[in-house]
N, C-alpha and C positions, 0 to 999 in steps of 0.2 A: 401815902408815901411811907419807907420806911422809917421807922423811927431812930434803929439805931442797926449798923451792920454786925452780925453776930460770925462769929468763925474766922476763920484764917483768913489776912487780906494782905496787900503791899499799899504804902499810899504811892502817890508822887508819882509824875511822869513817867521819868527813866524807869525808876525800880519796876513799875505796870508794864514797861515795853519787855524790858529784860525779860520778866515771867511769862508773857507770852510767848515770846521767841523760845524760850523754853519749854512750852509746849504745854504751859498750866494756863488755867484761870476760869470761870464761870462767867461771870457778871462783872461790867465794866463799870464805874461810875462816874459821868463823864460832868462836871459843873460849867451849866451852860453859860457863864460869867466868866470860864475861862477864856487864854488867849487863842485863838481858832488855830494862827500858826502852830502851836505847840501841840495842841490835842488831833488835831486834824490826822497829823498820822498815826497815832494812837488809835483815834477809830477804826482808820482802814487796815491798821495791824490785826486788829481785834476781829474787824471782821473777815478777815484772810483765814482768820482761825477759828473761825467758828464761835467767837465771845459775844454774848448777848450784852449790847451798849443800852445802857440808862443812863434818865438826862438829871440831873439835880440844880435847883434854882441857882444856886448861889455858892461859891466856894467854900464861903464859913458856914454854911448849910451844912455840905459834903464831909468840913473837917468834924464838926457838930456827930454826924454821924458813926464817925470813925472812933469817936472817943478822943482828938485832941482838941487843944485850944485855940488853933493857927486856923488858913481854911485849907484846903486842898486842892486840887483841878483837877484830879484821879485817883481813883482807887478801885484797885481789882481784888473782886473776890477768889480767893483757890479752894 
């Protein structure tokens, strides 16, 4: 797995849907610890648009990743 995400990203739900519907993103990061209702459409946005979803164990795995201290339940790469 990756160790740490490098490049441009957004964390957090909303800010990942926002960027998609704007028509950015690469790679989804989706923390399989999150809440289903919440990400759930987050995937099917992502993949309406062509964003490649990865799964990461754990939230504070995901935030670990991102460089903060909190966890996350999403974060897209642009």
């Amino acid at each position: 797995m990756v160790d740490r995400l490098l490049g441009k990203k957004v964390i957090g739900i909303k800010q990942c849907k926002k960027t998609i519907k704007n028509g950015k993103g690469i790679i989804l990061y989706i923390a399989k610890d999150a809440d289903e209702k919440l990400v759930n459409p987050l995937v099917e946005l992502a993949r309406e648009h062509d964003v490649e979803v990865k799964y990461v164990n754990t939230m504070k795995e995901l935030g670990r990743m991102c460089g903060i201290e909190v966890g996350s339940a999403a974060t897209l790469v642009i």
